[in-house]
Biopython code that builds the backbone (N, CA, C, O; Angstrom):
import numpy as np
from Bio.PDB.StructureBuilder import StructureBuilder

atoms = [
    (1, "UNK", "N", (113.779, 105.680, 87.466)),
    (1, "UNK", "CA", (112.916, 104.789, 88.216)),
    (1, "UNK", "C", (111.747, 104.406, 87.300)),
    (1, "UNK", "O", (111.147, 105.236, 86.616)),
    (2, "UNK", "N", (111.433, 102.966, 87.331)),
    (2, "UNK", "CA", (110.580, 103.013, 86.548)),
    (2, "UNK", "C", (108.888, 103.261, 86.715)),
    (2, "UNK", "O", (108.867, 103.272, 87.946)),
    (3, "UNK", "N", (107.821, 103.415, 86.419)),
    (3, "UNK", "CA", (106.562, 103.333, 86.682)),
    (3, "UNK", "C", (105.692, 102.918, 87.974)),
    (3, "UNK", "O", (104.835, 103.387, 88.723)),
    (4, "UNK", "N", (106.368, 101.867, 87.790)),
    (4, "UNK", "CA", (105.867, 100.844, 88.773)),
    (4, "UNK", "C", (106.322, 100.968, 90.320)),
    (4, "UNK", "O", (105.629, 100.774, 91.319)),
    (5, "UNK", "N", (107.819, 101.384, 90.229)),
    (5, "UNK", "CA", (108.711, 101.464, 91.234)),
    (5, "UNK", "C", (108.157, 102.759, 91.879)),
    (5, "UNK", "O", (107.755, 102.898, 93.034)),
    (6, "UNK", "N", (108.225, 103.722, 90.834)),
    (6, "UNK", "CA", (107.344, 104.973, 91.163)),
    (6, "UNK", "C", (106.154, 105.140, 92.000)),
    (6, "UNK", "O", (106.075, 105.942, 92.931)),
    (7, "UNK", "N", (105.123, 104.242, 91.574)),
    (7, "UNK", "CA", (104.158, 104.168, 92.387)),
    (7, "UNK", "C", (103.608, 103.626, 93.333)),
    (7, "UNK", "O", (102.548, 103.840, 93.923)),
    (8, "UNK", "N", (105.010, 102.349, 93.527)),
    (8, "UNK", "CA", (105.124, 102.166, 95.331)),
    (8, "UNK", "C", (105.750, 103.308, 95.820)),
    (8, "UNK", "O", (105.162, 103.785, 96.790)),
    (9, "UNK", "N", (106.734, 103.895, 95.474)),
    (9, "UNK", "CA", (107.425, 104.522, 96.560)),
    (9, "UNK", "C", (106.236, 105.976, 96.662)),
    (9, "UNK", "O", (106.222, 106.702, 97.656)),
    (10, "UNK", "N", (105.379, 106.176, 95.554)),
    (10, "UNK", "CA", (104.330, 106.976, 96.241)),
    (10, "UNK", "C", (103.456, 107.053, 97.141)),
    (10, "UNK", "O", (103.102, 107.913, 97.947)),
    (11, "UNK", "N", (102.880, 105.053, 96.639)),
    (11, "UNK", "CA", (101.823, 104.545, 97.179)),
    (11, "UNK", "C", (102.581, 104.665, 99.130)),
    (11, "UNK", "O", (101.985, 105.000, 100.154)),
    (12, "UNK", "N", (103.782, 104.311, 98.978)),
    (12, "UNK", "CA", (104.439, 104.302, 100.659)),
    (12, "UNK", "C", (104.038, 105.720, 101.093)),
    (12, "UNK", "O", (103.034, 106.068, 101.715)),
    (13, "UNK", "N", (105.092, 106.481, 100.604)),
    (13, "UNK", "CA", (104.854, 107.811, 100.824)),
    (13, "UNK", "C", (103.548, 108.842, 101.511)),
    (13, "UNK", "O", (103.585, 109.715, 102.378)),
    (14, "UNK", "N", (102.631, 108.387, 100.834)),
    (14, "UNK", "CA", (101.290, 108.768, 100.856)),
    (14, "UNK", "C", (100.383, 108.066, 101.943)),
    (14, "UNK", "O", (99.680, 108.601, 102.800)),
    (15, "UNK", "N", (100.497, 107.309, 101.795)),
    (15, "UNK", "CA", (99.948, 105.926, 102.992)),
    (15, "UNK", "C", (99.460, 107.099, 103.997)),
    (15, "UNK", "O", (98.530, 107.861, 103.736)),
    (16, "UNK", "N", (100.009, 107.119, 104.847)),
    (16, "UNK", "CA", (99.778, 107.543, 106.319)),
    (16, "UNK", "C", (99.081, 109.025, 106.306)),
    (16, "UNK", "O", (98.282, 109.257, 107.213)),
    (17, "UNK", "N", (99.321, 109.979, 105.390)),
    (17, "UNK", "CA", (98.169, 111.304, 104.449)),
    (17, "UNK", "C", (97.142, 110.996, 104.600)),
    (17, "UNK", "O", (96.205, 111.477, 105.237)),
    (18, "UNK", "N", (97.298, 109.912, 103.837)),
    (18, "UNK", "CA", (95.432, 109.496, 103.321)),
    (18, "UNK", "C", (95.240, 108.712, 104.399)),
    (18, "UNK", "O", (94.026, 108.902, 104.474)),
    (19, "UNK", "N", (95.565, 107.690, 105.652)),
    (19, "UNK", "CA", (95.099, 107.577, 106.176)),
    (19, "UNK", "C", (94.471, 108.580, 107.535)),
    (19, "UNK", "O", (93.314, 108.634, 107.951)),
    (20, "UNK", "N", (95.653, 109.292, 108.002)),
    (20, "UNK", "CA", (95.371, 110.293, 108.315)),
    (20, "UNK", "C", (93.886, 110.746, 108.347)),
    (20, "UNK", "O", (93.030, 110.264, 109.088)),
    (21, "UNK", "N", (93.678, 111.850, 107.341)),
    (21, "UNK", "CA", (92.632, 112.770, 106.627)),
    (21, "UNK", "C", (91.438, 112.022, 106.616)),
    (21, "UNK", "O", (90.421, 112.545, 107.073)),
    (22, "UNK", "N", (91.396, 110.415, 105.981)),
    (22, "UNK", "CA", (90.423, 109.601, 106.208)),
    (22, "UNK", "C", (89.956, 108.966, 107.286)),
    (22, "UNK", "O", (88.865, 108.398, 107.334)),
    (23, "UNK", "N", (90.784, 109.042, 108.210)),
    (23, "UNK", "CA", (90.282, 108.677, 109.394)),
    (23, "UNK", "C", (89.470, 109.763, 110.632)),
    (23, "UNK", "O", (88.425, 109.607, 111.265)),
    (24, "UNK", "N", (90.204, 110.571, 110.622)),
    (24, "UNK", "CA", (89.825, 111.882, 111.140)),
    (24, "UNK", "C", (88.979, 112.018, 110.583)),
    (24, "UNK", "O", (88.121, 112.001, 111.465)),
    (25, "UNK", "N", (88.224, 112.229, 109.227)),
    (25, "UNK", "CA", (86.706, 112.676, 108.663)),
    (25, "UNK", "C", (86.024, 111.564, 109.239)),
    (25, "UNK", "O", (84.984, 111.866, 109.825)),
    (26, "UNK", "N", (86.406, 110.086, 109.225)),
    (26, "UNK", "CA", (85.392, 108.994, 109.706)),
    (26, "UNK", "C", (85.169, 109.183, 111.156)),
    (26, "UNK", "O", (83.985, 109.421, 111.396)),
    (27, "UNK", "N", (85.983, 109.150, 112.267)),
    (27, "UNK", "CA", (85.516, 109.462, 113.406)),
    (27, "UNK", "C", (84.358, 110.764, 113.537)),
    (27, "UNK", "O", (83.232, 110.723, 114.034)),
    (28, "UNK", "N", (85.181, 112.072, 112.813)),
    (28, "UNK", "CA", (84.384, 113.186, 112.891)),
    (28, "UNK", "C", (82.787, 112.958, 112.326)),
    (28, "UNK", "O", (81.835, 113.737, 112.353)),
    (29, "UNK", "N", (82.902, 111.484, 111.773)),
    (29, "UNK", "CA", (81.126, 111.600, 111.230)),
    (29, "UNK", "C", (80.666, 110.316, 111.956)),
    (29, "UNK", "O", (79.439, 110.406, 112.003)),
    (30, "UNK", "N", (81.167, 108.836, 112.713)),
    (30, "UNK", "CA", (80.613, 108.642, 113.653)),
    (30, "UNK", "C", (79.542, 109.177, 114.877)),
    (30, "UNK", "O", (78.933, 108.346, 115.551)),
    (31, "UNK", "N", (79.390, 110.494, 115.074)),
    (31, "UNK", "CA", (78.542, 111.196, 115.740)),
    (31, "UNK", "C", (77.287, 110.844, 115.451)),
    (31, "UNK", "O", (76.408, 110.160, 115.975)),
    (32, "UNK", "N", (77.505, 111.841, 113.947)),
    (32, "UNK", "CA", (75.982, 111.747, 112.992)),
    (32, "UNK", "C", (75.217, 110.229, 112.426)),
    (32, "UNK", "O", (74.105, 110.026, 111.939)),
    (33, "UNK", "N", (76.222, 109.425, 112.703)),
    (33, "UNK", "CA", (76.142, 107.769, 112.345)),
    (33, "UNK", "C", (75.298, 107.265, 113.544)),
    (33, "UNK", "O", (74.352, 106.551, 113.212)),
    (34, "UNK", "N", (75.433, 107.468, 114.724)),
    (34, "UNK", "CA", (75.193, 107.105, 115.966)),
    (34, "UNK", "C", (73.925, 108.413, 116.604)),
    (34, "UNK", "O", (73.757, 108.670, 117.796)),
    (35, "UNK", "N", (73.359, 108.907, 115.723)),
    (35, "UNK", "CA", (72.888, 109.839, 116.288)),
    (35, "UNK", "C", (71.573, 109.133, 116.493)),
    (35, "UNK", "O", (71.254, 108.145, 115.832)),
    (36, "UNK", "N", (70.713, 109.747, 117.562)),
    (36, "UNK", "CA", (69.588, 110.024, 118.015)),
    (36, "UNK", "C", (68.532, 110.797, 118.485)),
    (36, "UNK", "O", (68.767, 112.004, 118.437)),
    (37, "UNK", "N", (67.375, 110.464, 118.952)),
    (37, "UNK", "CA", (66.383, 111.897, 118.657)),
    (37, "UNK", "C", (65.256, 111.961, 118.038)),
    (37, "UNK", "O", (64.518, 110.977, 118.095)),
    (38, "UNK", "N", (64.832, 113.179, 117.267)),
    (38, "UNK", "CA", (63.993, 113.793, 116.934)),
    (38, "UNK", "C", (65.021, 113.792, 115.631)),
    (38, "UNK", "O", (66.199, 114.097, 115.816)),
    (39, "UNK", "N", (64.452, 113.374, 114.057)),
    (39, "UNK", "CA", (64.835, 113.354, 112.814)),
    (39, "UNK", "C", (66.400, 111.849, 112.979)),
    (39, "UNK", "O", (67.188, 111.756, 112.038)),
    (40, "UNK", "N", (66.483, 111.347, 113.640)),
    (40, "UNK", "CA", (67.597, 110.450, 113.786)),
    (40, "UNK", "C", (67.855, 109.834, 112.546)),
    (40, "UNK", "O", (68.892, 109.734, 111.891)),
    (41, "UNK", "N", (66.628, 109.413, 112.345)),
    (41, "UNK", "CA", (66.492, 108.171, 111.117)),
    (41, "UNK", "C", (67.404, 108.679, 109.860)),
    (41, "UNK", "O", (68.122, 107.887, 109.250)),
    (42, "UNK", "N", (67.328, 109.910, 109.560)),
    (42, "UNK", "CA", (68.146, 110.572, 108.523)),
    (42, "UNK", "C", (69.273, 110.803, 108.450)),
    (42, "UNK", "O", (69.917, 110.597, 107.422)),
    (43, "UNK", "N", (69.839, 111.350, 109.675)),
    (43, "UNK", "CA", (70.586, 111.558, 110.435)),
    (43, "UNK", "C", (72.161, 110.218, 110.145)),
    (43, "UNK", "O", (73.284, 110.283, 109.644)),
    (44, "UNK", "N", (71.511, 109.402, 110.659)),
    (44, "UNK", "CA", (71.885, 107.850, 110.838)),
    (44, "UNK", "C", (71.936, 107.355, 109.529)),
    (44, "UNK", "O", (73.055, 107.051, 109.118)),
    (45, "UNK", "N", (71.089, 107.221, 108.867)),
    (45, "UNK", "CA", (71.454, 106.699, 107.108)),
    (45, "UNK", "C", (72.401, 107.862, 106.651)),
    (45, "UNK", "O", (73.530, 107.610, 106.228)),
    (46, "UNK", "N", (72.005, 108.912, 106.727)),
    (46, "UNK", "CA", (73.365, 109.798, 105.820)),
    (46, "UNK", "C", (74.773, 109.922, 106.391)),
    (46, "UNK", "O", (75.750, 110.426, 105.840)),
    (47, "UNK", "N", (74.665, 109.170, 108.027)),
    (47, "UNK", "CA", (76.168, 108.771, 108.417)),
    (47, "UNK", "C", (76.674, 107.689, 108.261)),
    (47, "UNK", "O", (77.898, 107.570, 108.210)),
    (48, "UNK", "N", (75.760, 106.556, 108.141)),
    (48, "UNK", "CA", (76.419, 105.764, 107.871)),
    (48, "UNK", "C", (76.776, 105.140, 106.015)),
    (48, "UNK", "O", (77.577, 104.284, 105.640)),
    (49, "UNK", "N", (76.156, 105.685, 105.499)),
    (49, "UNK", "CA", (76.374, 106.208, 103.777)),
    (49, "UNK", "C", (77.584, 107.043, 103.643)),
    (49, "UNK", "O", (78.425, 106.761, 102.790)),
    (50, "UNK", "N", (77.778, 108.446, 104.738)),
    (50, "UNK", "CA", (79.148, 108.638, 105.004)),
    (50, "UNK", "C", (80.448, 108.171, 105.229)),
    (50, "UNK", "O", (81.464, 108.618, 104.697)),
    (51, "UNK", "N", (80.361, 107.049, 106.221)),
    (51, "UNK", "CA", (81.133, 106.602, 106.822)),
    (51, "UNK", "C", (81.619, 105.353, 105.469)),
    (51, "UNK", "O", (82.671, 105.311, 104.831)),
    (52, "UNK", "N", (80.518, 104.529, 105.390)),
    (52, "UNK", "CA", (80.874, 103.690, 104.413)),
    (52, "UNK", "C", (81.691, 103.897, 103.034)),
    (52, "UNK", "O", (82.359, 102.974, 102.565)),
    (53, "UNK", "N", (81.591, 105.282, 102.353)),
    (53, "UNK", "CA", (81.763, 105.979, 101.398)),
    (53, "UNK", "C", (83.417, 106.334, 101.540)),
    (53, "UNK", "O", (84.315, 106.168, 100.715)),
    (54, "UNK", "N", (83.454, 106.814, 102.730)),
    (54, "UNK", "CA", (85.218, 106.904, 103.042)),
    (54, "UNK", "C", (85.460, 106.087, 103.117)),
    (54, "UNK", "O", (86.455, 105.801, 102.452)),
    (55, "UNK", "N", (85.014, 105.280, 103.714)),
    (55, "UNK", "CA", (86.137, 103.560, 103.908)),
    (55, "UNK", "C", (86.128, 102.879, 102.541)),
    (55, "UNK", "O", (87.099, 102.152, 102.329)),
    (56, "UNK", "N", (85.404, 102.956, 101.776)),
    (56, "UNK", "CA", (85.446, 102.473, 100.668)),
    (56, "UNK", "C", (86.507, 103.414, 99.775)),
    (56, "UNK", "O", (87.221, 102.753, 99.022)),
    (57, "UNK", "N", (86.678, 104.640, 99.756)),
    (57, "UNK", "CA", (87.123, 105.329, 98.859)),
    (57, "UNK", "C", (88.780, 105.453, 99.750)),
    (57, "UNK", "O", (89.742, 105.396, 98.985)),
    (58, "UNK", "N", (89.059, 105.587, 101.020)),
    (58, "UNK", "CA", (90.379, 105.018, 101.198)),
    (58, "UNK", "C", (91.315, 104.138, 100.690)),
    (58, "UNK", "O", (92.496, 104.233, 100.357)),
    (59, "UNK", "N", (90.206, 102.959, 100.724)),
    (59, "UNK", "CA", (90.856, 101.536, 100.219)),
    (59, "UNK", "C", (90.827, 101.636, 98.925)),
    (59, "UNK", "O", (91.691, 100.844, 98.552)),
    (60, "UNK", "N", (90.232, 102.262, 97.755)),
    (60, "UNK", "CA", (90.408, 102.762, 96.360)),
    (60, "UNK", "C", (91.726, 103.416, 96.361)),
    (60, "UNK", "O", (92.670, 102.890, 95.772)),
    (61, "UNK", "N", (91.870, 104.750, 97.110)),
    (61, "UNK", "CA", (93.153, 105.386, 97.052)),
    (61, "UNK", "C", (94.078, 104.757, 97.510)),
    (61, "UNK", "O", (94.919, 104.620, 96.621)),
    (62, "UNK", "N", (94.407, 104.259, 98.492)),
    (62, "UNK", "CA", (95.668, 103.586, 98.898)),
    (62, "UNK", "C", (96.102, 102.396, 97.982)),
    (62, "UNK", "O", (97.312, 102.237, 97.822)),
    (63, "UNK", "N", (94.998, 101.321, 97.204)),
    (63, "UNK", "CA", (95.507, 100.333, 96.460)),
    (63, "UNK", "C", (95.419, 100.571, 95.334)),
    (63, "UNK", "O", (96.512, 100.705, 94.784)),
    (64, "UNK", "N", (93.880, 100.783, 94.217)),
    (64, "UNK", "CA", (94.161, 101.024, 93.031)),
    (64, "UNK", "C", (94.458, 102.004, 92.784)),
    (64, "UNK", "O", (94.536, 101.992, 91.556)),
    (65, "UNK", "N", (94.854, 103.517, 93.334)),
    (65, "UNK", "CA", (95.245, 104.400, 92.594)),
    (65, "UNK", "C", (96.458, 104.500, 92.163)),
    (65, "UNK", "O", (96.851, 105.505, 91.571)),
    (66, "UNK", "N", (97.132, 103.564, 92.385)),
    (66, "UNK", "CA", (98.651, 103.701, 91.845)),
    (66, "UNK", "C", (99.026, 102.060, 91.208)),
    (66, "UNK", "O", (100.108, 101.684, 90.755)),
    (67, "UNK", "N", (97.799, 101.301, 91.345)),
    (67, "UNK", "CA", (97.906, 100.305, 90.063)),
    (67, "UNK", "C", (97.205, 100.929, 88.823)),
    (67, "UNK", "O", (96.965, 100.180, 87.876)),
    (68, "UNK", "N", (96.880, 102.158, 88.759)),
    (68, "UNK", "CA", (96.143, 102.271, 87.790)),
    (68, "UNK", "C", (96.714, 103.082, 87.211)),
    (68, "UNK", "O", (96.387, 103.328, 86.050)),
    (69, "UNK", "N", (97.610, 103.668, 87.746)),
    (69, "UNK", "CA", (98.284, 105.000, 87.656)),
    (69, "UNK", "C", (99.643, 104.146, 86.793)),
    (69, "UNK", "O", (100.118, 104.666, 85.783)),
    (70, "UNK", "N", (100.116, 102.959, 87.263)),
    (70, "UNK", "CA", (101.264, 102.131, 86.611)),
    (70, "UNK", "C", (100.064, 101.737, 84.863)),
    (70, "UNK", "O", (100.247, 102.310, 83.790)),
    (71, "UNK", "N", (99.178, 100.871, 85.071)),
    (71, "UNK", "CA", (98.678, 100.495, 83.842)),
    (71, "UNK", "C", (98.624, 101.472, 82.688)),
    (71, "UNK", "O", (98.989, 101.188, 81.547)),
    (72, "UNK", "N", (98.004, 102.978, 83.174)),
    (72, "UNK", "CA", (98.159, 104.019, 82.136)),
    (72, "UNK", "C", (99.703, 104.198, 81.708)),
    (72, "UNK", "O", (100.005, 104.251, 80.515)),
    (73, "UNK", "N", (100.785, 104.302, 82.858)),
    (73, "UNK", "CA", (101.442, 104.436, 82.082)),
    (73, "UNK", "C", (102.821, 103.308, 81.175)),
    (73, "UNK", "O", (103.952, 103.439, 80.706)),
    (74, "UNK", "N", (101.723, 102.185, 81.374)),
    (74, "UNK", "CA", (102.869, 101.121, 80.317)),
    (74, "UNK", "C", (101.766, 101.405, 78.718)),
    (74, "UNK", "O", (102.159, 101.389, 77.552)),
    (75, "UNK", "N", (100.491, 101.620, 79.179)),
    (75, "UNK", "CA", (99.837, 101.567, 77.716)),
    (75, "UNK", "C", (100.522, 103.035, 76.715)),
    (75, "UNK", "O", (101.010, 103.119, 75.588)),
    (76, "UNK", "N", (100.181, 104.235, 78.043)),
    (76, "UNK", "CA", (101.770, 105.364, 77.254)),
    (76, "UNK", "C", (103.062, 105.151, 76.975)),
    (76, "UNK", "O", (103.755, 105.875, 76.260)),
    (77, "UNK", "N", (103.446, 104.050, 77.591)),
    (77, "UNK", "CA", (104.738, 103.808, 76.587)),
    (77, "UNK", "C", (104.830, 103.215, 75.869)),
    (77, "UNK", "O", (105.851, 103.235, 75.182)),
    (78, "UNK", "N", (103.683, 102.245, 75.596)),
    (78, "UNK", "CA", (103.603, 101.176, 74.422)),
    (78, "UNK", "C", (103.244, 102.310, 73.331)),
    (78, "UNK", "O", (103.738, 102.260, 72.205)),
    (79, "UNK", "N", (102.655, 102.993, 73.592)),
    (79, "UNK", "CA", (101.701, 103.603, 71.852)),
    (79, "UNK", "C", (103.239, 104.793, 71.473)),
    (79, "UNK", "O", (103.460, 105.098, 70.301)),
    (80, "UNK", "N", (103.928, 105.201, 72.342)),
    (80, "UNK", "CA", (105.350, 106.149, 72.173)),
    (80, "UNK", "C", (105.991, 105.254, 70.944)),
    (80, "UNK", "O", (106.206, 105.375, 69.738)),
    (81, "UNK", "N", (106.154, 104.326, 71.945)),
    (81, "UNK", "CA", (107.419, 103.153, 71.406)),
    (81, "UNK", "C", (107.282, 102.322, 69.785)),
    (81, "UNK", "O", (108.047, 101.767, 68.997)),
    (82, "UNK", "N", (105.768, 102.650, 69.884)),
    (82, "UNK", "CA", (105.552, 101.936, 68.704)),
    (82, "UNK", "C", (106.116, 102.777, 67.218)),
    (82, "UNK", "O", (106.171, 103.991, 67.020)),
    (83, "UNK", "N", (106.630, 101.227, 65.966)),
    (83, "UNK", "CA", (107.156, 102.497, 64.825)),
    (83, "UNK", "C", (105.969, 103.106, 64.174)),
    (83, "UNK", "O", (104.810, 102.724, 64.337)),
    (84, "UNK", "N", (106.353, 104.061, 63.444)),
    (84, "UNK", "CA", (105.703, 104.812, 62.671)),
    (84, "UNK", "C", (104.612, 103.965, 61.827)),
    (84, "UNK", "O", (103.396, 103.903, 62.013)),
    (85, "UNK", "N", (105.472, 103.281, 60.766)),
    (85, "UNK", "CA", (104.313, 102.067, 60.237)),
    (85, "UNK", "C", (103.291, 101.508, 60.415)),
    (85, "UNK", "O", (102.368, 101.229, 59.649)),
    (86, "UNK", "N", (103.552, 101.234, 62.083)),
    (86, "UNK", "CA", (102.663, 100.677, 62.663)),
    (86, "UNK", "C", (101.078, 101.913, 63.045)),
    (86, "UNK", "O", (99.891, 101.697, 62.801)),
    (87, "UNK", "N", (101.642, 102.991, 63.613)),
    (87, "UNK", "CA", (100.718, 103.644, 63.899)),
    (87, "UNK", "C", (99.583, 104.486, 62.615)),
    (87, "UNK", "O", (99.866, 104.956, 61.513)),
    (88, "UNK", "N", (98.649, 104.426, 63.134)),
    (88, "UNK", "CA", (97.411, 104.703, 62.356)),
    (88, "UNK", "C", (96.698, 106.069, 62.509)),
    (88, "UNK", "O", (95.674, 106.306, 61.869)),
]
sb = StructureBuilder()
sb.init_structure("model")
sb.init_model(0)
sb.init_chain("A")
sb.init_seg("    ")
for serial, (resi, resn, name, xyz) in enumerate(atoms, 1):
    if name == "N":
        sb.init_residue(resn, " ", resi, " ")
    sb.init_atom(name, np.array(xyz, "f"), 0.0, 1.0, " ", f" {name:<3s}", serial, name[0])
structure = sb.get_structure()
């Protein structure tokens, strides 16, 4: 299989893990996002800095981590493949 093929059928694979795990931590910190009170203000910025932080870093893992994961490895097979002569 090649690289690429590889890291859809991971990127599939994995999908529903990471959404999973990421979703469940985001609800579980909606609370502290929505909070109120006595100290809220803090409270509320460090949930929603939370919240934002997973949703951002989901959408990192689910799309570029396995375009990036293909790019490393065509540049490892280019520098393999190359002849001797060539390499420095």
């Amino acid at each position: 299989m090649s690289a690429a093929e590889a890291a859809v059928e991971a990127a599939r694979l994995r999908f529903r893990p990471i959404l999973m795990t990421s979703f469940a931590f985001i609800l579980g910190m909606l609370p502290l996002a929505f909070a109120s009170g006595a100290g809220a203000g803090a409270r509320v910025s460090l949930g929603i800095a939370v919240v934002a932080g997973m949703l951002a870093s989901t959408g990192l893992a689910v799309l570029f981590v396995p375009a990036f994961f293909t790019v490393l490895q065509r540049i490892s097979n280019r520098k393999k493949t190359k002849p001797a002569s060539e390499a420095v």
